[in-house]
C-alpha positions as CSV (number, residue, x, y, z in Angstrom):
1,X,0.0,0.0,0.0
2,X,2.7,2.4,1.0
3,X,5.0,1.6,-2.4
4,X,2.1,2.3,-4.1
5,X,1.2,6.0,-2.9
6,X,5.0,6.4,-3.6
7,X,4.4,5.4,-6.6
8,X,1.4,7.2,-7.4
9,X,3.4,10.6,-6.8
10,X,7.0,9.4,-7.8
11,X,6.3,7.4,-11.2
12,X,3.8,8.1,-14.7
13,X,0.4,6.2,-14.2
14,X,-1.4,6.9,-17.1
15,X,-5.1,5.4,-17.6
16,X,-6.5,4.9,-21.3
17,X,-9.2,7.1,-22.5
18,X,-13.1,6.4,-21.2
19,X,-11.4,2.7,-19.8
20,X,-10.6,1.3,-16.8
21,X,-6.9,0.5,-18.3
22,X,-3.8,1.8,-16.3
23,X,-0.3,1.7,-17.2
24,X,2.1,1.9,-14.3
25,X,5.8,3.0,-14.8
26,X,8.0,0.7,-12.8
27,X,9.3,1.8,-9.6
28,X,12.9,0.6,-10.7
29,X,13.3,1.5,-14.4
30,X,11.4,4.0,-16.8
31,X,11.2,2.2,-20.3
32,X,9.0,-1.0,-18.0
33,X,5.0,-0.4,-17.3
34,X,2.7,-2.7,-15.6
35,X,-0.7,-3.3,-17.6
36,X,-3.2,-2.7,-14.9
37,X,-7.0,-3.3,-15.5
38,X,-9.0,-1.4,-12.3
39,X,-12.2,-0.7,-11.3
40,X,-12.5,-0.2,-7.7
41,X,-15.2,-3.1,-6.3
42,X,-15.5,-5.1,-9.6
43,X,-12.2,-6.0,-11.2
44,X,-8.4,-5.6,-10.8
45,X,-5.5,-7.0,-12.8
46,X,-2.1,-6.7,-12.9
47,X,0.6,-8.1,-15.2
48,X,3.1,-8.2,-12.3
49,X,4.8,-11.0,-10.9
50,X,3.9,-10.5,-7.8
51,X,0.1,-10.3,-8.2
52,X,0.6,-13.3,-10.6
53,X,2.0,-15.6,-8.4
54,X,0.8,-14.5,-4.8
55,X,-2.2,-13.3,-5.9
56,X,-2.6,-10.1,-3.7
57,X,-3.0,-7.0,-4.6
58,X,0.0,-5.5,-6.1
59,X,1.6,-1.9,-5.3
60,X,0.8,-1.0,-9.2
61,X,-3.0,-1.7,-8.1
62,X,-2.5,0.6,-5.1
63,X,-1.1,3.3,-7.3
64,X,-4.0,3.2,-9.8
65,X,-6.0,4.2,-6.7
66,X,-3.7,6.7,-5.0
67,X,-3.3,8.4,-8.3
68,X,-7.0,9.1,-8.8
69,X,-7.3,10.4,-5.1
70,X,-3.7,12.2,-5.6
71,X,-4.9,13.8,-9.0
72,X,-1.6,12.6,-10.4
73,X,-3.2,10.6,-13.1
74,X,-2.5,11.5,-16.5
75,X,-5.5,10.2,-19.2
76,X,-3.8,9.2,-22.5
77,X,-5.9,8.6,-25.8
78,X,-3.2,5.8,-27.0
């Protein structure tokens, strides 16, 4: 949760156009993005290893979230 809100206000999120698709810039390396799909109480995805494999939800989830309440969100059309 707290990696995320850094996250949020460190890194690009960008969300897609009129969709619930997010791209998150990795915390470690700027040309890497997480494919996030989020809708808050119906779906969330993440490409991620670690919300692969332990099934949790993943600090690129968290910073979907913290980015809409931050206003750091940027909306992209591509």
């Amino acid at each position: 949760m707290g990696k995320g809100r850094v996250i949020a206000q460190s890194r690009k999120v960008y969300r897609l156009v009129n969709t619930d698709v997010f791209y998150v810039e990795s915390e470690s390396s700027n040309d890497i993005y997480y494919f996030v799909k989020f809708k808050p109480d119906v779906v969330d995805f993440c490409n991620c290893l670690d919300s692969s494999t332990r099934y949790v939800r993943c600090k690129h989830r968290w910073a979907c979230e913290y980015a809409i309440r931050l206003g750091t969100l940027k909306d992209v059309d591509r």
